[in-house]
GUDO-315080 format. One line per 8 residues: number of its first residue (from 1); their letters; for each residue x, y, z negated of N, C-alpha, C, O, CB. Coordinates in pm, whole numbers, plus 50000, padded with zeros to 5 digits. Each point is the difference from the previous one (the first is absolute). Glycine has a CB too. Layout:
% residues N
NUM	a	X:Y:Z:X:Y:Z:X:Y:Z:X:Y:Z:X:Y:Z | ...
//
This chain:
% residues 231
1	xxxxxxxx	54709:47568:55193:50109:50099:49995:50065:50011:50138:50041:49899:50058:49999:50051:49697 | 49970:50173:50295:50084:50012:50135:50146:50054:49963:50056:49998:49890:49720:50059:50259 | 50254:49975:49930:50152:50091:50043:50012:50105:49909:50094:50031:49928:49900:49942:50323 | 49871:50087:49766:49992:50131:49929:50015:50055:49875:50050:50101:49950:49851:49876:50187 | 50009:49874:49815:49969:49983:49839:50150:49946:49950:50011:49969:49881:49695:49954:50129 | 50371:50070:50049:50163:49950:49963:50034:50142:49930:49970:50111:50043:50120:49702:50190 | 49969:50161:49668:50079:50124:49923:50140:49973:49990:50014:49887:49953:49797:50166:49905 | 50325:50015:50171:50078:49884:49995:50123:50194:49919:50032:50111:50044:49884:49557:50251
9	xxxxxxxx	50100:50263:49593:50059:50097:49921:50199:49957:49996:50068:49917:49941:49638:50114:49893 | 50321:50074:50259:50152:49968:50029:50063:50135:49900:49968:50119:50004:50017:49753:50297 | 50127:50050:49602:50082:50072:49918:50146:49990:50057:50062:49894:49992:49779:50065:49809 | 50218:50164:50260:50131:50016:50064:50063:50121:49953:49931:50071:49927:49997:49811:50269 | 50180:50152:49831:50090:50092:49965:49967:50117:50102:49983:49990:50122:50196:49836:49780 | 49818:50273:50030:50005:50138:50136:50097:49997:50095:49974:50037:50114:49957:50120:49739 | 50200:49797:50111:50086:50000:50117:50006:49882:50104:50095:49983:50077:50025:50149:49770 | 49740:49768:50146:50027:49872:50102:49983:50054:50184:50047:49953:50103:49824:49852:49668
17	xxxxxxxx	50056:50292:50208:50007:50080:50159:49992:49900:50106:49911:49916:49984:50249:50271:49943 | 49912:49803:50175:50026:49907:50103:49980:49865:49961:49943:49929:50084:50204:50219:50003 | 49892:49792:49787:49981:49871:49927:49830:49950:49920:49970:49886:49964:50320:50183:49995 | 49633:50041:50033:49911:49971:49919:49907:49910:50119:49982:49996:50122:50049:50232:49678 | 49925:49707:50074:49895:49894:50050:49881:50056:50040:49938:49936:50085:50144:49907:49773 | 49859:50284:50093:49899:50043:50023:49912:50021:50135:49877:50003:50001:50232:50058:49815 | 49973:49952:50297:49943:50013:50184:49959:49830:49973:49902:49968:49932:50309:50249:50275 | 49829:49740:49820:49955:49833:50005:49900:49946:49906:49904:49930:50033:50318:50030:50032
25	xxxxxxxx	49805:50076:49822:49808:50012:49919:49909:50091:50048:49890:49947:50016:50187:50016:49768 | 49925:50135:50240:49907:50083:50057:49913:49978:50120:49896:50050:50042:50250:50066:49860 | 49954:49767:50145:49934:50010:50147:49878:49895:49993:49891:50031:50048:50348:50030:50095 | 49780:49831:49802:49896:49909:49877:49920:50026:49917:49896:49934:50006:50231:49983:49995 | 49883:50179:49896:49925:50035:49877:50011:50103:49980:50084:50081:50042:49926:49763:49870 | 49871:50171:49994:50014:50149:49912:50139:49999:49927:50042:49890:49964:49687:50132:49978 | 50350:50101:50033:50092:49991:49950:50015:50139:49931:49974:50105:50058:50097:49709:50095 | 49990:50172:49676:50038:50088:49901:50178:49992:49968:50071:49899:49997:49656:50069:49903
33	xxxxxxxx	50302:50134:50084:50173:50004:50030:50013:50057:49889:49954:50114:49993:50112:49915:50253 | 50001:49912:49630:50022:50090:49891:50177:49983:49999:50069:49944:50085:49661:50021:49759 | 50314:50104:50030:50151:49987:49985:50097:49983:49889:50122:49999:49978:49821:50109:50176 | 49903:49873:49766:50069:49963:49854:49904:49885:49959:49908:49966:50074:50191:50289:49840 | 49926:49681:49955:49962:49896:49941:49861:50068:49927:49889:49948:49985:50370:49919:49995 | 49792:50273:49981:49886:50061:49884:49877:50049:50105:49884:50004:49959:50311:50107:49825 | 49843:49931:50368:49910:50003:50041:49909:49907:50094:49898:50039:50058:50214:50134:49870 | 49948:49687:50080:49937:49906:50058:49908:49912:49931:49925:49909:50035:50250:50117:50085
41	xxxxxxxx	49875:50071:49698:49815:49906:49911:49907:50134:50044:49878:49993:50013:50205:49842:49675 | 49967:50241:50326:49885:50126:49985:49933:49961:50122:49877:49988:50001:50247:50232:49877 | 49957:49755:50246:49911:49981:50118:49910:49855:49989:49895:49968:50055:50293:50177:50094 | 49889:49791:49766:49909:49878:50024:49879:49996:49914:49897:49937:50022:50300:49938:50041 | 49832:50203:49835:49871:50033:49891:49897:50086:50109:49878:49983:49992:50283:50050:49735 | 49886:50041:50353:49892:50091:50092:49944:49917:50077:49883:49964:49981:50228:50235:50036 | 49986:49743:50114:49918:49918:50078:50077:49859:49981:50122:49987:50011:49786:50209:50168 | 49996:49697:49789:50087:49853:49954:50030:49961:50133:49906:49992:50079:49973:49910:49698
49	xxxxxxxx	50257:50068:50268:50050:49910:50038:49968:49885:50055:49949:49923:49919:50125:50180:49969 | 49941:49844:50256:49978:49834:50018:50106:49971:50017:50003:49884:49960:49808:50080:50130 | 50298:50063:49949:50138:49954:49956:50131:50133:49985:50006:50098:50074:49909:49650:50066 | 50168:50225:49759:50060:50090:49961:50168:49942:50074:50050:49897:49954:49751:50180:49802 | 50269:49998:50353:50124:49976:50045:50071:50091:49938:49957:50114:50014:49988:49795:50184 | 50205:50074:49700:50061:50078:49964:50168:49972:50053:50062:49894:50000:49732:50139:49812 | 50244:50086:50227:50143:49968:50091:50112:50039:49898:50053:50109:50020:49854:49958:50243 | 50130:49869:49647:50123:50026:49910:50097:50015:50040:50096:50025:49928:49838:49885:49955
57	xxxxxxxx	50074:50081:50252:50178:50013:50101:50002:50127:50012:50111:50053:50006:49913:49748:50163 | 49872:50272:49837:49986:50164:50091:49984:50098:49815:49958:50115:50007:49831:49803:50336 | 50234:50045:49566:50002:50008:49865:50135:49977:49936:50021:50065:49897:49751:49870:50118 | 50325:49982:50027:50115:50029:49961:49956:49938:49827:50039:50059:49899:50050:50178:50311 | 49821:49627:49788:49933:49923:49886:49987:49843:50039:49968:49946:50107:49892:50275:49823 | 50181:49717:49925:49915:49850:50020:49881:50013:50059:49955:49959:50107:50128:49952:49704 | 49858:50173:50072:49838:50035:50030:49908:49906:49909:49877:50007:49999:50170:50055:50265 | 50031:49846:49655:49964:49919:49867:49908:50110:49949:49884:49997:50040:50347:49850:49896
65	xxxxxxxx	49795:50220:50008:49940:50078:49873:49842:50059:50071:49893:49981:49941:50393:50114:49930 | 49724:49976:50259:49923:50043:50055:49865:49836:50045:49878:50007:49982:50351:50247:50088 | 49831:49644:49976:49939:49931:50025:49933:49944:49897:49881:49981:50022:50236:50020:50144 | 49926:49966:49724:49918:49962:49858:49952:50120:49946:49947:49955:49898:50191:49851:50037 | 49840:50340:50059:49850:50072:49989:49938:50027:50073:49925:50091:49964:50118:49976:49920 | 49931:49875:50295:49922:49981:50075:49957:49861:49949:49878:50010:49998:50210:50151:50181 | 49945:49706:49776:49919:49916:49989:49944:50015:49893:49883:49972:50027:50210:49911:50097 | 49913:50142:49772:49969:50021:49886:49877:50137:50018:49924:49990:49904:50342:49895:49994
73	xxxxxxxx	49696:50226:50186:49954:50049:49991:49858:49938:50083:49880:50011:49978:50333:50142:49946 | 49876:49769:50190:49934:49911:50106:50020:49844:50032:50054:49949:50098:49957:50264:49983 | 49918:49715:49785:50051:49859:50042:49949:49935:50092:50027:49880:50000:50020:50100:49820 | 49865:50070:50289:49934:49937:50094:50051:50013:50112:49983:49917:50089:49852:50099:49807 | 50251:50115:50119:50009:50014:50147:50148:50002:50053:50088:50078:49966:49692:50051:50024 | 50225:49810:50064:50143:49957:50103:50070:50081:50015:49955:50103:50052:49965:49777:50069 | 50225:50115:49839:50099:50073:50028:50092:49956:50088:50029:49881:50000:49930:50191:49816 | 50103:50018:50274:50111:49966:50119:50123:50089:49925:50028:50116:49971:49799:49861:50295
81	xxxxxxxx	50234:49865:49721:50146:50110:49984:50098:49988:50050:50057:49891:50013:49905:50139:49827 | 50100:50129:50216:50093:49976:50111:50144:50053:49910:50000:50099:49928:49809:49946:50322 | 50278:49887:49768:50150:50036:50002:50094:49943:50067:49988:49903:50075:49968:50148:49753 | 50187:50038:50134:50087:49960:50150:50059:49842:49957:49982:49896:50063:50124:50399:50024 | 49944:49719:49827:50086:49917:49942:49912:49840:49909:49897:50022:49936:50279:50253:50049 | 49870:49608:50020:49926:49902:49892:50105:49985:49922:50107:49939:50005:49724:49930:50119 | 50080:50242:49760:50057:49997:49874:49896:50086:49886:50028:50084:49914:50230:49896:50218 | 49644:49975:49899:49850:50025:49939:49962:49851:49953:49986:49891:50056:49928:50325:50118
89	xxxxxxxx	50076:49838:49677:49935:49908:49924:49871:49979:50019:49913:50058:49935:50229:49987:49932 | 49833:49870:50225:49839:49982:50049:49931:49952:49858:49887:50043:49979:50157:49867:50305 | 49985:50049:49669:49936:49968:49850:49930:50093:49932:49880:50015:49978:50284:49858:49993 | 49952:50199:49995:49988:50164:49929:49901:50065:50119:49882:49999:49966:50405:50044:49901 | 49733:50003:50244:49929:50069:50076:49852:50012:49981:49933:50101:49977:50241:49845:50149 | 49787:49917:49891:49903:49913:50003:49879:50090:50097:49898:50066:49977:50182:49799:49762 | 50021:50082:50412:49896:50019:50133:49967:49935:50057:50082:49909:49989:49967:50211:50042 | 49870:49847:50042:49935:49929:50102:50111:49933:50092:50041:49884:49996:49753:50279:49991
97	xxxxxxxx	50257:49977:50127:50065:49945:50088:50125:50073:49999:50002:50119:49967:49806:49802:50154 | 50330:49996:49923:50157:50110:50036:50022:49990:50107:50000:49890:50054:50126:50094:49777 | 49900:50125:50232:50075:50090:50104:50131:50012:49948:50031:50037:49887:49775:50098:50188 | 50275:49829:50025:50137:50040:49974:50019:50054:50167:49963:49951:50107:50132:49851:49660 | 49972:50308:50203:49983:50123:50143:50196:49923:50046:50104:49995:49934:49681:50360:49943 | 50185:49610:50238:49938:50097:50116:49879:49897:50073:50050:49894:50038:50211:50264:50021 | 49618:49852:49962:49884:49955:50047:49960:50067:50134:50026:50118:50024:49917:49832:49740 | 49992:49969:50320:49899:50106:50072:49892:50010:49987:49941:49899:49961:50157:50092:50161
105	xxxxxxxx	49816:50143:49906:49858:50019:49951:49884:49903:49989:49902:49986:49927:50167:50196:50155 | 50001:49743:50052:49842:49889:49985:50028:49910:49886:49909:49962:49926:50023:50006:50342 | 50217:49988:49714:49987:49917:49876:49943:50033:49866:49981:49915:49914:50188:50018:50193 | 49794:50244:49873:49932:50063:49905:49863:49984:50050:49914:49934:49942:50267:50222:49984 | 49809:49882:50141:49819:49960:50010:50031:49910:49983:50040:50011:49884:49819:50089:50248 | 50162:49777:49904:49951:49849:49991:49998:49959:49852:49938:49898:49968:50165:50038:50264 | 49951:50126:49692:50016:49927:49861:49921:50102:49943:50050:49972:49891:50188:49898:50094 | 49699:50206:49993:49908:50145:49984:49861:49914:50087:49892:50019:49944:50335:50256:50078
113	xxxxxxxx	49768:49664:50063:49852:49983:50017:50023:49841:49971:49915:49915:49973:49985:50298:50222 | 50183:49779:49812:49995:49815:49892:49932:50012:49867:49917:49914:49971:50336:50002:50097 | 49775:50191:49841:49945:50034:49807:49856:50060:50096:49902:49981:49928:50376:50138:49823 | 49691:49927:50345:49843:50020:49974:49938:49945:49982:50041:49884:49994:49955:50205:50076 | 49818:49931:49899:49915:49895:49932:49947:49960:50185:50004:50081:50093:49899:50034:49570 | 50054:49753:50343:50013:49932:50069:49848:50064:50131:49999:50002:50123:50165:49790:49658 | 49762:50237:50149:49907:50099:50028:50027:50108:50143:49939:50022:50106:50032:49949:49616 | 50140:50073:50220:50059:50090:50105:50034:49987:50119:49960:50060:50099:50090:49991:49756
121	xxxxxxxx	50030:49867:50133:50114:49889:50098:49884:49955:50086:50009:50023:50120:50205:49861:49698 | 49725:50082:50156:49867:49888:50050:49947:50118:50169:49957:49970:50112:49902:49899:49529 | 50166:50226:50311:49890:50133:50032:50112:50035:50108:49947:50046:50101:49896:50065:49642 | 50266:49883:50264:50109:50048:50089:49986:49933:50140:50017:49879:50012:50142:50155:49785 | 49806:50054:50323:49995:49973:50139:50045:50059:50049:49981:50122:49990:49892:49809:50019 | 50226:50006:50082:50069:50065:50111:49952:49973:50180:50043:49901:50058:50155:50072:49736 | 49741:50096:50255:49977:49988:50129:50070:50100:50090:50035:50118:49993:49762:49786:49932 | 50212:49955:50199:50055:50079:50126:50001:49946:50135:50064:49895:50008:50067:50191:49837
129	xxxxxxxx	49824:49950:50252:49904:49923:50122:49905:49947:49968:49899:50050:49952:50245:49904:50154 | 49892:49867:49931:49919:49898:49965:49985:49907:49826:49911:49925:49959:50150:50081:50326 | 50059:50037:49651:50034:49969:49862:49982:50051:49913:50031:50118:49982:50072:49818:50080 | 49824:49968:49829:49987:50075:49897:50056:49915:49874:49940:49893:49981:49860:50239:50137 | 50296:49897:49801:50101:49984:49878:49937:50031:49877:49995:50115:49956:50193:49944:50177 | 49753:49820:49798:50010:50035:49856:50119:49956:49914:50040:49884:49998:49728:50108:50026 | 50285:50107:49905:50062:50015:49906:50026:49899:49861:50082:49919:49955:49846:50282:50168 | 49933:49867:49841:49990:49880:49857:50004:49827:50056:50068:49909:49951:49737:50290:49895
137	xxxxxxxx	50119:49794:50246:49980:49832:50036:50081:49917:50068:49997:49877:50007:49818:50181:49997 | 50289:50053:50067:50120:49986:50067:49921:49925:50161:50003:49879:50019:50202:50084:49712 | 49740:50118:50353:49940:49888:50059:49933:50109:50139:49962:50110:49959:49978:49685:49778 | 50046:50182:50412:49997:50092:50066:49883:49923:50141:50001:49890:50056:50282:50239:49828 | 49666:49943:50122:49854:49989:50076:50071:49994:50121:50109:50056:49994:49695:50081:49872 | 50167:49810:50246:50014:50029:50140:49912:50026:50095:49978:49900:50067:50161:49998:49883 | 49775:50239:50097:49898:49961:50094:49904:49996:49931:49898:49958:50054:50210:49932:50086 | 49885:50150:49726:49879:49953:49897:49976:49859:49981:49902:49957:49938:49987:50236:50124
145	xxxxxxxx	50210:49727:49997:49941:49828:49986:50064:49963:49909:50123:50003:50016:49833:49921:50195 | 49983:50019:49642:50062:49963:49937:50143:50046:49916:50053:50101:50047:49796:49785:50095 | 50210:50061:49755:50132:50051:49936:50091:49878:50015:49976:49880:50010:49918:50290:49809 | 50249:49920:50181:50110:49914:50038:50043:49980:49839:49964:50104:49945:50117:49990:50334 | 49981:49816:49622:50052:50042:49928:50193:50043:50008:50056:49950:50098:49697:49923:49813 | 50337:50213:49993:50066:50021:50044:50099:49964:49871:49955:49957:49895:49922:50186:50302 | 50236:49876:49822:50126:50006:49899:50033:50166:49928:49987:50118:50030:50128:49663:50145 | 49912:50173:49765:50029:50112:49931:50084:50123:50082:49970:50119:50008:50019:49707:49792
153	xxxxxxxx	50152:50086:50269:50068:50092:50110:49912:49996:50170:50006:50094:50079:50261:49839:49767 | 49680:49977:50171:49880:50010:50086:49937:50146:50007:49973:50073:50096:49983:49682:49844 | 50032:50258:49928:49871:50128:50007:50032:50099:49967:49928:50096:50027:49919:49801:49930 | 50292:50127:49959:50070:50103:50021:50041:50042:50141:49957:50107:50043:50099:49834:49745 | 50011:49994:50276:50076:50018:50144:49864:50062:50098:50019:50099:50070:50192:49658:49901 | 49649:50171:50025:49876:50024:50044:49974:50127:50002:49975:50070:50098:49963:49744:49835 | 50069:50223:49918:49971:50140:49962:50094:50109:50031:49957:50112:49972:49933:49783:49864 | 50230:50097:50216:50101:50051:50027:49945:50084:50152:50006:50122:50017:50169:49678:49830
161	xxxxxxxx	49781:50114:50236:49991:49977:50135:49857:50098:50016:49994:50099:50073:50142:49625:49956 | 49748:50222:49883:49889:50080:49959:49980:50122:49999:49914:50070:50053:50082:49793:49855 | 50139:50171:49992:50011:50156:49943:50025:50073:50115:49983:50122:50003:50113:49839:49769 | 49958:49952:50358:50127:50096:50091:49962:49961:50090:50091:49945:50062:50112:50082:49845 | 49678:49965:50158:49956:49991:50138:50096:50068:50121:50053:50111:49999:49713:49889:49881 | 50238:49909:50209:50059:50075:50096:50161:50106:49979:50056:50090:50063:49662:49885:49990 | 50301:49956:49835:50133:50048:49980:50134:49890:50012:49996:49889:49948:49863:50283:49900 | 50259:49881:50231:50088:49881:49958:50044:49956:49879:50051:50088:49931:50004:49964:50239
169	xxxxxxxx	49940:49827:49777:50074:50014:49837:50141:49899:50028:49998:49884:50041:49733:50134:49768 | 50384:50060:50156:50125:49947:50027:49983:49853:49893:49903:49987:49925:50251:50285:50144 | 49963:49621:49941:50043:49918:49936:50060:50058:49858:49949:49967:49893:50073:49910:50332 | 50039:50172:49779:50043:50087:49875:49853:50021:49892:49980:49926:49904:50231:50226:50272 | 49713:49944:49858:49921:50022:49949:49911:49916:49972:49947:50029:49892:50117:50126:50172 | 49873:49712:50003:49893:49861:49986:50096:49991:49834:49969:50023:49883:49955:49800:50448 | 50219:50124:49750:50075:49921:49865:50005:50063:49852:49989:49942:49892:50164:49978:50288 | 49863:50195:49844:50000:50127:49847:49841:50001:49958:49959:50010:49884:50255:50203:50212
177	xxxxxxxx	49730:49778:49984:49826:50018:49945:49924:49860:49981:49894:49971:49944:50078:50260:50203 | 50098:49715:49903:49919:49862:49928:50054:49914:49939:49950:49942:49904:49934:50059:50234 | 50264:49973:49923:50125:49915:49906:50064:50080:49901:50067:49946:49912:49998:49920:50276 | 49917:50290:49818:50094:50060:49910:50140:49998:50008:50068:50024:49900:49770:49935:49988 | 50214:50015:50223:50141:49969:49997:50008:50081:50172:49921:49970:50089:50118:49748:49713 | 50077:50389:50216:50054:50023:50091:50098:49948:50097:50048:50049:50103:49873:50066:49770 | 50098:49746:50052:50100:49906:50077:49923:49929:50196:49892:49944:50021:50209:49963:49636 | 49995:50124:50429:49900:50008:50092:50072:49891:50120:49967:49979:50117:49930:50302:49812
185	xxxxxxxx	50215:49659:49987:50095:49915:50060:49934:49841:50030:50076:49914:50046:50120:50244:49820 | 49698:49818:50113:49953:49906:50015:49842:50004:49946:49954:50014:49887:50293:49897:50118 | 49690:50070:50128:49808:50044:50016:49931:49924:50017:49884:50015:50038:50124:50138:50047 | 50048:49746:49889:49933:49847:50043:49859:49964:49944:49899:49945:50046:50339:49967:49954 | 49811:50158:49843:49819:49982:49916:49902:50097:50047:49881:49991:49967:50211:49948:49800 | 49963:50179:50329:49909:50104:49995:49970:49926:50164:49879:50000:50024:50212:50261:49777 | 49979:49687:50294:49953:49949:50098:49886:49877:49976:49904:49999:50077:50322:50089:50014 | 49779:49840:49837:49894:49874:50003:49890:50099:49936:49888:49993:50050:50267:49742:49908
193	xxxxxxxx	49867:50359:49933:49865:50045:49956:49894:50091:50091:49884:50028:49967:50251:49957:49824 | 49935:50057:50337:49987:50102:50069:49930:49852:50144:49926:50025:50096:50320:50245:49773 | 49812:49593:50092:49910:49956:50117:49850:49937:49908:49886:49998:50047:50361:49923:50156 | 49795:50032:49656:49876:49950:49933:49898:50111:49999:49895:49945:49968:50236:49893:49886 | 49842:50317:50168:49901:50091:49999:49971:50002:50119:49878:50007:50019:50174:50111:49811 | 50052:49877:50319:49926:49972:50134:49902:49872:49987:49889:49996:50055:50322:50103:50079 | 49829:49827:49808:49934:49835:49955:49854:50046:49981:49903:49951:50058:50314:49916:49787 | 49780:50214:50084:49864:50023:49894:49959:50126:50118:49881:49982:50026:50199:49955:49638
201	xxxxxxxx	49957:50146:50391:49906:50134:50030:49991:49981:50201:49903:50031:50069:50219:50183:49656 | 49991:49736:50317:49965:49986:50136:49909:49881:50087:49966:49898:49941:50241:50223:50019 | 49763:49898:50162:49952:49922:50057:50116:49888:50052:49984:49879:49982:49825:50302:50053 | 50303:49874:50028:50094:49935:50052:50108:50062:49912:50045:50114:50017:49856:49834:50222 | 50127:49986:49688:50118:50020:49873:50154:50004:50104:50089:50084:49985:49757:49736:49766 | 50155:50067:50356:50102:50027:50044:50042:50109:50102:50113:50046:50007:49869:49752:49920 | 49903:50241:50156:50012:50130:50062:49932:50128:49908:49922:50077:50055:50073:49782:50181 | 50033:50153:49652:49933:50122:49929:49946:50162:50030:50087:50086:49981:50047:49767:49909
209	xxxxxxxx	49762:50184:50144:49955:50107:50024:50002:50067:49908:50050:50109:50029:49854:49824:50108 | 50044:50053:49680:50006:50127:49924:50121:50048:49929:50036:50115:49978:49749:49833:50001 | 50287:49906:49982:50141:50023:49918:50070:49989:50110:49956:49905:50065:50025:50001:49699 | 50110:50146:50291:50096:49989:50131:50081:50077:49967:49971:50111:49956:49902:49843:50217 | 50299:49983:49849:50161:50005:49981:50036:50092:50097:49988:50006:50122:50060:49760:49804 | 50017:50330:49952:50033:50097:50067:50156:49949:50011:50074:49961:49909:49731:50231:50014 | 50222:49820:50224:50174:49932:49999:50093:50074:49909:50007:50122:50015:49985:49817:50236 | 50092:49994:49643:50124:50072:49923:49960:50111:49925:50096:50058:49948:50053:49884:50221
217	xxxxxxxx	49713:50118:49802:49982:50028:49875:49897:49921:49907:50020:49981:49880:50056:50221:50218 | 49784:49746:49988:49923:49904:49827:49873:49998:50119:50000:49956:50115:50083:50174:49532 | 49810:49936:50273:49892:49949:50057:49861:50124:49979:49993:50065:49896:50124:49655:50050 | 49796:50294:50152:49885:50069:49991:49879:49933:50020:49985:49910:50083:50141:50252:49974 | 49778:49886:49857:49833:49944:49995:49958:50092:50109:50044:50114:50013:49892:49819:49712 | 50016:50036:50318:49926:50047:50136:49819:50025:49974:49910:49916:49995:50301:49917:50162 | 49784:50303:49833:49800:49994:49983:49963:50103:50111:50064:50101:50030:49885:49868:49668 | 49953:49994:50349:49997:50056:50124:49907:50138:49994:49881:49986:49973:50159:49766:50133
225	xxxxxxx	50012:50375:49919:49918:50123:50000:49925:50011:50031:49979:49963:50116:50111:50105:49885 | 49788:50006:49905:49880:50083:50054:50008:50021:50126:50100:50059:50039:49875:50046:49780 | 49915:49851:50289:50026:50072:50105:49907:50103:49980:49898:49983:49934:50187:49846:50211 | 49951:50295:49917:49947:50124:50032:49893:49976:50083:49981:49933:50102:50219:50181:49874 | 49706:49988:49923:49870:50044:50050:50005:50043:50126:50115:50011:50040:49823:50045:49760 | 49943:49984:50310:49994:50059:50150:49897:50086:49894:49924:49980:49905:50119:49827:50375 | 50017:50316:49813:49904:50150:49972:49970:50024:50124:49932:50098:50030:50172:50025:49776
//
């Protein structure tokens, strides 16, 4: 199973607009956007589902009722359920995983490709220069020699850097996308994690050539451009 073969059936309110989860699944998976309960069996009776995310905050609902005739129609397949407030009878619900908003996107993927079948995950590569990042195994090639293994925030933060070649990525943003937290008053965990990946990907960890500090905003991966053809 790849990326592709992902079906990921998101039930939201028409008015979530600016709020809907949907840009951030899309950019990952196939994705079906329905807006009611009656029509998220019809879609799932059409095309089944590999995981079903339903946003009860953007519904102005527990989302109880809706979530027990999705399992009941679908006792196999994983439900994400998001609301603002904890005051969902996870019992009654009876979902997989809770979201309580306000989140950032990667913390939705991450728990969305956590319920995939393991198959998938396995299959996920990220390359860029000399590195190559698997996903499922958590674990990143250098040079083609061999695999490093990694931590869980290891290989998030990895993949961060991956996605964004040659781009600066502020402190703010490392901390919201991999810690989930915008608190930026103290970086100390994002500094040691930021020297344990020089550890693992450079030659000279202490003079670093690919990850290198950008003064007073964070840090850029460095991959070095195509050089241009002679005509």
């Amino acid at each position: 199973m790849t990326s592709r073969d992902v079906h990921i059936l998101l039930l939201e309110g028409k008015g979530a607009n600016n709020d809907s989860l949907a840009p951030a699944l899309q950019k990952e998976w196939q994705l079906a956007v329905v807006h009611t309960g009656t029509k998220a069996l019809a879609q799932a009776k059409e095309t089944p589902p590999t995981i079903i995310v339903y946003d009860a905050s953007s519904m102005r609902s527990s989302g109880v009722r809706s979530c027990r005739r999705l399992r009941k129609q679908l006792p196999h397949t994983p439900i994400v359920h998001v609301h603002s407030v904890e005051m969902v009878d996870k019992k009654e619900a009876q979902a997989d995983v809770y979201l309580v908003k306000p989140f950032t996107p990667r913390k939705l993927i991450n728990r969305v490709r956590a319920l995939l079948p393991a198959d998938e995950t396995e299959e996920q590569v990220v390359r860029a220069g000399n590195l190559t990042l698997y996903l499922g195994k958590r674990s990143v090639e250098v040079n083609g020699k061999g695999e490093h293994q990694l931590t869980p925030k290891l290989a998030l933060l990895l993949e961060e850097f991956l996605r964004h070649p040659n781009e600066v990525l502020s402190r703010k943003q490392l901390m919201e996308n991999v810690w989930q937290t915008s608190y930026v008053g103290d970086t100390r965990t994002l500094d040691v994690h930021i020297r344990w990946v020089r550890e693992i990907i450079e030659e000279r960890p202490t003079k670093p050539l690919l990850l290198t500090t950008v003064r007073g905003i964070g840090y850029i991966f460095q991959v070095p451009e195509p050089e241009a053809l002679e005509l």
